[in-house]
C-alpha positions in Angstrom: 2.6 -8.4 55.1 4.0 -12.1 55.7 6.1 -13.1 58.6 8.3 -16.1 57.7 10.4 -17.0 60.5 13.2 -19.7 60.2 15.1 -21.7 63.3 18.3 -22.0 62.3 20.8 -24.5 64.4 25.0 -23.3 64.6 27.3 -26.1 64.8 27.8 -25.2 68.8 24.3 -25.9 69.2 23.3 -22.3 69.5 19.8 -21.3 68.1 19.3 -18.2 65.7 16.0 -16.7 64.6 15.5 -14.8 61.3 13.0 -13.1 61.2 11.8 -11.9 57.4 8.9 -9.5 56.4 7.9 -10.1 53.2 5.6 -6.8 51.2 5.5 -5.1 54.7 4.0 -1.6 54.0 5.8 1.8 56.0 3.3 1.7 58.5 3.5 -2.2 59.4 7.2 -1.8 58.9 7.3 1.0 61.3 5.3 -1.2 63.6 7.4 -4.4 64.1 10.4 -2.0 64.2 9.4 -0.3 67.3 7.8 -3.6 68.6 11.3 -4.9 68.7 13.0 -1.8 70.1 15.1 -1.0 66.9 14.8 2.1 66.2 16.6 2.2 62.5 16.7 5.3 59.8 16.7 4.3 56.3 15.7 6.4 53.3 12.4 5.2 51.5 13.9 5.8 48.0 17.8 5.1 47.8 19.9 3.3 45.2 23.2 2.9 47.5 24.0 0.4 49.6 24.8 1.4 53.4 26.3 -0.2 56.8 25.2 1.5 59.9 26.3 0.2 63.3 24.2 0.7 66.8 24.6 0.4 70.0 23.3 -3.4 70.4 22.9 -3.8 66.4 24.0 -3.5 62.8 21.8 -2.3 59.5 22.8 -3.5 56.7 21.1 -2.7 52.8 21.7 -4.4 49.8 20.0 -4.4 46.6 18.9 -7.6 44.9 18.4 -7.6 40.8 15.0 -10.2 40.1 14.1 -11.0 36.8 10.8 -9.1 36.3 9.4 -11.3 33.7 10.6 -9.7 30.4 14.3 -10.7 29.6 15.3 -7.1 29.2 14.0 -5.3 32.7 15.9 -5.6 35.4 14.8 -3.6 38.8 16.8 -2.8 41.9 14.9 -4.3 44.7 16.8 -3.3 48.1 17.1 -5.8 50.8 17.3 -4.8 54.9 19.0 -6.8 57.4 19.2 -5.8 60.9 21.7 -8.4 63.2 21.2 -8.7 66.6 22.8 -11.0 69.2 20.8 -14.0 68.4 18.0 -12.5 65.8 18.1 -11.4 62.1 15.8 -9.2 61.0 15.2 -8.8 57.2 12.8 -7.2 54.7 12.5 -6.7 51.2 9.8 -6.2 48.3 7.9 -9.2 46.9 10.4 -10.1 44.3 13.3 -11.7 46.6 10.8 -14.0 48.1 11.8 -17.2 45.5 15.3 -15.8 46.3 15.0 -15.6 50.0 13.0 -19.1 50.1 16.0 -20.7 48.4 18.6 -19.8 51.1 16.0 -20.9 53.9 15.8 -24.3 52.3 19.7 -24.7 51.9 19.7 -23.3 55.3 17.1 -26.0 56.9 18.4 -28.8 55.1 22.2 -28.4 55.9 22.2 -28.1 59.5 25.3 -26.6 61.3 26.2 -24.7 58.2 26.0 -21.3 60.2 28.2 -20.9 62.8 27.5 -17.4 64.0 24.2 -14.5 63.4 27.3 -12.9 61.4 27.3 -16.0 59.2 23.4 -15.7 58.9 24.1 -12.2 57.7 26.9 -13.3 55.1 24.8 -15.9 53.7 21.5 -13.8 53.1 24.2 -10.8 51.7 26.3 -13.5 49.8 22.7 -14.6 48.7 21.8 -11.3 46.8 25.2 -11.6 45.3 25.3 -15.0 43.9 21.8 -14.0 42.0 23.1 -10.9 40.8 25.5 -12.3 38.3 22.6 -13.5 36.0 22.5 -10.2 35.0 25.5 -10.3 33.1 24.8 -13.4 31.5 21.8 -11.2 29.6 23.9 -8.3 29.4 25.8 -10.3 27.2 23.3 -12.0 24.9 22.1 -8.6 24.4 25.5 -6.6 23.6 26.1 -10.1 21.0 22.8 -9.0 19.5 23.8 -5.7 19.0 27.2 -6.0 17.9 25.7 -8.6 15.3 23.2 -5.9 13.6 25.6 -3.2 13.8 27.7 -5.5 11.0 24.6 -5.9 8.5 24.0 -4.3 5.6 20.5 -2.7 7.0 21.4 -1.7 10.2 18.3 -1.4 12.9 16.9 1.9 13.0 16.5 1.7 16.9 19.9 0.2 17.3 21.1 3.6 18.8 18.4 3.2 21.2 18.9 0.3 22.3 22.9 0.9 22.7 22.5 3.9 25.1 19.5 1.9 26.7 22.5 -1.0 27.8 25.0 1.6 28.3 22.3 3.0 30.9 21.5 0.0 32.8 25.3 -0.7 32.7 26.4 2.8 34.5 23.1 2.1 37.4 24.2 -1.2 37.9 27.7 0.0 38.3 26.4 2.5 40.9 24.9 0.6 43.1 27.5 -1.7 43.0 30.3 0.9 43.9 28.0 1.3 47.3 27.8 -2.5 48.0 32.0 -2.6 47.5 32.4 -0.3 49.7 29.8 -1.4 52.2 31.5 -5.2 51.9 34.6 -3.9 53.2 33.1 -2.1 55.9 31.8 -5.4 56.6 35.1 -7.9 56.8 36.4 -4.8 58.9 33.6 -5.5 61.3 33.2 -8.8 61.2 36.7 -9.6 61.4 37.4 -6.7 64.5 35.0 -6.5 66.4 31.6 -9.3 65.7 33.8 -12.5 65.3 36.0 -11.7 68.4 32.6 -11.4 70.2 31.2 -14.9 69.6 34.7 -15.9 71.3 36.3 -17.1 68.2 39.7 -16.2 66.8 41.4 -14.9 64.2 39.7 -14.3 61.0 36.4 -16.0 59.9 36.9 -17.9 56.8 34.1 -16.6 55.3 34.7 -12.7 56.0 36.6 -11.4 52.9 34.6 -13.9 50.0 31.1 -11.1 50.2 33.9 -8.7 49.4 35.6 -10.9 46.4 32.3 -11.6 45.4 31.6 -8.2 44.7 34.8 -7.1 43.4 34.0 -9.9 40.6 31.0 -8.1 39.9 32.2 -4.7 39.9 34.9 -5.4 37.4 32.2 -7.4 35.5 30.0 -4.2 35.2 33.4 -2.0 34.1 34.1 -4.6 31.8 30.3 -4.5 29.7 30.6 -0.7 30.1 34.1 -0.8 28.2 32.3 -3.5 25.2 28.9 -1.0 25.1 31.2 1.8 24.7 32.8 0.1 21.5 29.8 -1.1 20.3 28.9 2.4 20.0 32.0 3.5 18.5 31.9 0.9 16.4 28.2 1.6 15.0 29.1 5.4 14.8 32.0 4.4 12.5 29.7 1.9 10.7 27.4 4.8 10.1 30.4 7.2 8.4 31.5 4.0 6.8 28.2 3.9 5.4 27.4 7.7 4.6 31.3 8.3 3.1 30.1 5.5 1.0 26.8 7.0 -0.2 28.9 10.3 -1.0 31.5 8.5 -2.8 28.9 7.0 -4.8 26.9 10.5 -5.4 30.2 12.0 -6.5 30.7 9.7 -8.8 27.7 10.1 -10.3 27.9 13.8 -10.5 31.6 13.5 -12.3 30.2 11.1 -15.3 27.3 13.7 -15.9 29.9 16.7 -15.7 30.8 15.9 -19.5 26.8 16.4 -20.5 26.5 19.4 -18.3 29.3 21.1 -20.1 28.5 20.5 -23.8 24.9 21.4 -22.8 25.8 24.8 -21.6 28.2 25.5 -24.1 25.6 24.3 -27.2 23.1 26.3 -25.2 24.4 29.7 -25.5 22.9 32.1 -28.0 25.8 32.4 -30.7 25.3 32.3 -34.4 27.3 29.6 -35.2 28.2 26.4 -33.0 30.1 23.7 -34.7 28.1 21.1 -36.0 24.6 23.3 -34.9 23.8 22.9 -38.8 25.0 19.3 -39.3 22.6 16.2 -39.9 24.2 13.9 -37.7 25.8 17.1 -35.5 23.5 16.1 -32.8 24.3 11.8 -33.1 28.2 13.4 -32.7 27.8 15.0 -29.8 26.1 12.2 -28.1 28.8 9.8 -28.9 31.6 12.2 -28.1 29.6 12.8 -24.2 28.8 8.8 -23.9 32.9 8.7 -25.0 34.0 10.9 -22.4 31.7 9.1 -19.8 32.5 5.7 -20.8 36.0 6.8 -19.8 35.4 8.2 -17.2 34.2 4.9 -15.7 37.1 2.5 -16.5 39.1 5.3 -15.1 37.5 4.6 -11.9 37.2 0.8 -11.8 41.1 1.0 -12.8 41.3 2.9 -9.6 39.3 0.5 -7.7 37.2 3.6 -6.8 33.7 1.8 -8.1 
């Protein structure tokens, strides 16, 4: 486990301490959690967001989306923050570190940026938000990709794979983002009723409702990518009966311009005395030509009709 703690200065001159464990195991966890007198309940295995107020502090979880090396996997990593009076508490896997180090350095070289520990909490939330919408930039690239092979001529054979792999992701990204909206709002409730009015300021803090926009513009983001992946499916399942009508169509075809030779060879096949023609020299050059005749036809029949 890793301690970092930060010192961070409020334009009123009042200090704040965050506090972040970084890779903290249950048991260390558990630890630094009753150290501090906080006694807080959080599942070890959840993929919602949550708000829980307490007595003398608030628990909030978010998740954070790092890049896990390959362009394609994306994992939810959540993030805890516990707000106290003049103490943030935060802790989080050892993905969000390069995150997390980020918004200390903004932090420690912009003094007077934070006004409140509610601010702090903002920032860190507002944070995980900002480096969520990456995600949609690959989303993108991705859907492009596929939406390009659907339209060639030899279409991937793990296209349909890949589709319902995106439409996946999509739908648990959009979960866990339904949490966080509601969560947000719980926040600007509380901040705005209860936690601002406390630091003796008034009105509304400028800052309360953009974590809520934020995530709004997310959450339409990952409706909008799951409306495109569900065309790009439509579109290569309509690509694919394009495809196989076309094949038929072509079969058929073939069938009708060997119908002719079918039928002369069954009737010239059955067991009758006398066929005309069966004792002819050329009888058999005659039949030929009449059945190439007929076929031949056939097929400026079809090109007339634009069907070849």
């Amino acid at each position: 486990m890793q301690v970092q703690i930060l010192q961070v200065d409020t334009a009123d001159r009042q200090r704040i301490e965050w506090i972040h464990l970084n890779d903290a195991s249950n048991q260390e966890l558990g630890y630094v959690l009753r150290q501090e007198n906080l006694h807080v309940s959080f599942p070890s295995v959840s993929q919602r967001a949550a708000f829980d107020r307490y007595p003398d502090f608030y628990y909030v979880r978010f998740y954070a989306f790092p890049a896990m090396g390959h362009p394609n996997q994306v994992r939810a990593v959540a993030v805890h923050v516990v707000v106290r009076a003049k103490t943030i508490l935060t802790w989080s896997g050892p993905e969000t570190q390069e995150m997390l180090q980020q918004l200390r350095e903004k932090l420690d070289g912009h003094k007077g940026l934070i006004h409140s520990v509610h601010g702090l909490c903002y920032a860190v939330l507002d944070q995980i938000v900002e480096d969520t919408f990456w995600i949609f930039d690959r989303l993108n690239d991705r859907l492009a990709q596929v939406e390009h092979e659907v339209f060639q001529k030899s279409i991937p054979a793990n296209i349909q794979q890949r589709i319902f792999r995106l439409k996946r992701e999509i739908l648990g990204l959009r979960h866990i983002l339904t949490s966080e909206r509601d969560v947000s709002y719980q926040l600007v409730r509380f901040w705005d009723g209860v936690a601002v009015k406390a630091d003796g300021s008034s009105g509304r803090a400028p800052w309360s409702f953009e974590l809520y926009d934020h995530v709004i513009r997310l959450f339409d983001s990952a409706d909008t990518y799951r409306e495109l992946v569900n065309s790009a499916l439509d579109i290569y399942l309509s690509s694919v009966s394009n495809r196989l009508n076309e094949i038929v169509k072509k079969l058929t075809i073939v069938t009708v311009l060997f119908v002719p030779a079918s039928l002369v060879a069954a009737l010239y096949g059955m067991n009758f005395d006398f066929l005309p023609g069966q004792h002819h020299p050329f009888g058999f050059y005659f039949v030929i030509s009449g059945v190439a005749i007929i076929s031949l036809s056939l097929v400026w029949i079809f090109r007339s009709r634009r069907w070849l």
